[in-house]
C-alpha beads as a LAMMPS data file, in Angstrom:
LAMMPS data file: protein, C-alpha beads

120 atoms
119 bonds

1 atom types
1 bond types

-500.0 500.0 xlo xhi
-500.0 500.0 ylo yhi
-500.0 500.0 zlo zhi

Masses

1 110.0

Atoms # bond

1 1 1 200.958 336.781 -437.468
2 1 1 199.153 334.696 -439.871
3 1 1 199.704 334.957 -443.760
4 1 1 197.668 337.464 -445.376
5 1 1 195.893 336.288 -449.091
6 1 1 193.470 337.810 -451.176
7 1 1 191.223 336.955 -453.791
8 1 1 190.671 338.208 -457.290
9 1 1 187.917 340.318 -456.023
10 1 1 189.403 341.378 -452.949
11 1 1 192.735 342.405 -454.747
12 1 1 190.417 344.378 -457.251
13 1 1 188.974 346.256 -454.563
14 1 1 191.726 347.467 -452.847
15 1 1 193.827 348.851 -456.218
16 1 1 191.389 350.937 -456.600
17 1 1 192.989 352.893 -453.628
18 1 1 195.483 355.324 -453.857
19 1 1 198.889 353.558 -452.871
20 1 1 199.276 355.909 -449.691
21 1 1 195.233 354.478 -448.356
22 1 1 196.555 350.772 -449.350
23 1 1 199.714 351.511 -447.665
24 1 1 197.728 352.553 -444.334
25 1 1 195.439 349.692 -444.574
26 1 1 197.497 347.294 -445.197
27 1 1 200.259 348.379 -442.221
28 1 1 196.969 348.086 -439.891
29 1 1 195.527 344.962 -440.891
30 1 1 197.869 342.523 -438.762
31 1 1 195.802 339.502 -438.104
32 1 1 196.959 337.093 -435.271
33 1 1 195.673 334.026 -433.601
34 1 1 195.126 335.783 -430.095
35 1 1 193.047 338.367 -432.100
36 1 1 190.755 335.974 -433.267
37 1 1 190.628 334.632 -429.772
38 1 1 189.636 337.605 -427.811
39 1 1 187.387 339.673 -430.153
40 1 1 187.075 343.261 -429.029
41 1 1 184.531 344.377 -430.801
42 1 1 185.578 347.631 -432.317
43 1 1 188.673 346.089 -434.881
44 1 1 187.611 342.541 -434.971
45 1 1 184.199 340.617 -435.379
46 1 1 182.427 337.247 -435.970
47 1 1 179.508 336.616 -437.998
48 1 1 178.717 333.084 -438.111
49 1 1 175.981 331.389 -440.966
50 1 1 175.557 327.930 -441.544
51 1 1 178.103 327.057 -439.185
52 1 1 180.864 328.782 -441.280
53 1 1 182.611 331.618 -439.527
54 1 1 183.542 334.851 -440.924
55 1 1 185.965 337.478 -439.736
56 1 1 185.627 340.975 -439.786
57 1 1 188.273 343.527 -439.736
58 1 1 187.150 346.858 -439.430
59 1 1 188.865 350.365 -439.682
60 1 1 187.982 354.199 -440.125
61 1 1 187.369 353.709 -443.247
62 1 1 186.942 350.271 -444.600
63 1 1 185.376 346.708 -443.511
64 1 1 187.987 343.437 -444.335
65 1 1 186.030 340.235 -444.281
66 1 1 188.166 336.887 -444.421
67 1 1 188.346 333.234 -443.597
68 1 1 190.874 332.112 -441.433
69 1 1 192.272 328.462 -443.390
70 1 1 195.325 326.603 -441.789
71 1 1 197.957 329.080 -441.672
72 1 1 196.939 331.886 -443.341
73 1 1 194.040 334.404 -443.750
74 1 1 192.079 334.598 -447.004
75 1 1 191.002 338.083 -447.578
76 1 1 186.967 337.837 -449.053
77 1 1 185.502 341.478 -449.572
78 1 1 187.143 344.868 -449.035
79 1 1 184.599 346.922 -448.818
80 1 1 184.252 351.159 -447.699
81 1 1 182.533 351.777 -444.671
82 1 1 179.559 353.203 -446.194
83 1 1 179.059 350.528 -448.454
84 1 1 176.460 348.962 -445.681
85 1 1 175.627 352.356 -443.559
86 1 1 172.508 352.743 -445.672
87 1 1 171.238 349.460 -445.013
88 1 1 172.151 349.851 -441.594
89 1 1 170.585 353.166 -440.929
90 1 1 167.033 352.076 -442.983
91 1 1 166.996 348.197 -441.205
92 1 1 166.718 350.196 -438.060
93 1 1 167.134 346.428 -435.742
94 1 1 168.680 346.818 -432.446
95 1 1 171.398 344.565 -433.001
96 1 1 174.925 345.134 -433.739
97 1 1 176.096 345.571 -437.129
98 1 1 177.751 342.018 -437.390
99 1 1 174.396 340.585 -436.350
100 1 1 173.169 342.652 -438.717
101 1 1 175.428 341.200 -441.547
102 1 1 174.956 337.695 -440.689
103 1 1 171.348 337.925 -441.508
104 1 1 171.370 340.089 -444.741
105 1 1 171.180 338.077 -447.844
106 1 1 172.617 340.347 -449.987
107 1 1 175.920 340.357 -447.665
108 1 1 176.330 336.391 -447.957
109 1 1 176.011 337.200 -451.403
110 1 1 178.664 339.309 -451.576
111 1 1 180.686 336.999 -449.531
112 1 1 180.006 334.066 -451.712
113 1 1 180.867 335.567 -454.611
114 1 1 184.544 336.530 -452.686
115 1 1 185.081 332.889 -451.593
116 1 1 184.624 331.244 -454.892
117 1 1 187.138 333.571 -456.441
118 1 1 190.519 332.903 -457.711
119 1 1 192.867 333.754 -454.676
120 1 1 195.665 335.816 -455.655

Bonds

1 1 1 2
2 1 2 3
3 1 3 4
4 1 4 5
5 1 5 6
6 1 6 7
7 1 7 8
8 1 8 9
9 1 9 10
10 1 10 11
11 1 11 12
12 1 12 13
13 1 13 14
14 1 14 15
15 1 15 16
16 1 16 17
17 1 17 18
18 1 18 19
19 1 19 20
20 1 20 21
21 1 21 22
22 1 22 23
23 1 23 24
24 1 24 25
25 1 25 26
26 1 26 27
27 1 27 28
28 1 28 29
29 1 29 30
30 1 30 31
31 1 31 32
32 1 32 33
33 1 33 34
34 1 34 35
35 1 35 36
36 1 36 37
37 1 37 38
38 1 38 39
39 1 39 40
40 1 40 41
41 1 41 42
42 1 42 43
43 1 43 44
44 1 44 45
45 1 45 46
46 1 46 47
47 1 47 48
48 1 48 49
49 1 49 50
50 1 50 51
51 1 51 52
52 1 52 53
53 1 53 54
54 1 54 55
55 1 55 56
56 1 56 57
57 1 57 58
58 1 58 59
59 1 59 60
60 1 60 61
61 1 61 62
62 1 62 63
63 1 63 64
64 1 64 65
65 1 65 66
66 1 66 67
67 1 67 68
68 1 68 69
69 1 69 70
70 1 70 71
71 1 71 72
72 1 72 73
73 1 73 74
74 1 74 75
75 1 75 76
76 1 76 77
77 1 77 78
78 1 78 79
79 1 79 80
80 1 80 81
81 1 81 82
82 1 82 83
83 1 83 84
84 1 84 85
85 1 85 86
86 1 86 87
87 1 87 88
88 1 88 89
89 1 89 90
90 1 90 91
91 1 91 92
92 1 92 93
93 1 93 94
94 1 94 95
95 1 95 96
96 1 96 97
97 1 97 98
98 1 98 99
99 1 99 100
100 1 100 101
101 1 101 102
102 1 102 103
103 1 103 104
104 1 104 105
105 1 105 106
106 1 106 107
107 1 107 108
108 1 108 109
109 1 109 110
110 1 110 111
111 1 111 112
112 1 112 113
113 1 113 114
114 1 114 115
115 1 115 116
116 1 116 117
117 1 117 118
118 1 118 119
119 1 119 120
């Protein structure tokens, strides 16, 4: 399992949870090498831009999107599910909704702003 690190924004994000939803989250974000080697989909994804690749973790209720650096895994956004389902259900593009990601703006933006924050 590699080491789990998040950045100032990232950390922000998820105290706003209650502990129990952090708890949860946290127990079911495990993040290994074979996961990032066989993709399946439904918990993990790639979205690549610019030839820098970006991880996403998703659960019921929340999207994790991370680098993977050496040893360890450097948490970028934490973001609610719905947080994109708007802009998902109005782009209307028959792609899936990593593809989807990789070519909105405003996500990189988001992104961006993640990996140029203090880490935690």
């Amino acid at each position: 399992m590699l080491q789990i690190v998040f950045n100032e924004i990232s950390a922000a994000e998820i105290s706003k949870m209650g502990t129990l939803d952090q708890l949860e989250l946290l127990d079911a974000f495990k993040v290994t090498e074979a996961d990032l080697a066989e993709l399946d989909g439904d918990r993990f994804g790639k979205i690549e831009r610019d030839g820098k690749t970006l991880y996403r973790f998703r659960t019921e209720d929340y999207r994790i999107y991370f680098e993977v650096s050496d040893d360890h895994v450097v948490v970028h956004r934490l973001l609610h599910k719905n947080t994109f389902s708007d802009f998902l259900f109005r782009a209307k593009m028959p792609l899936s909704e990593d593809e989807q990601l990789a070519e909105s703006k405003h996500f990189w933006k988001l992104i961006d702003e993640g990996r140029n924050a203090r880490r935690m």
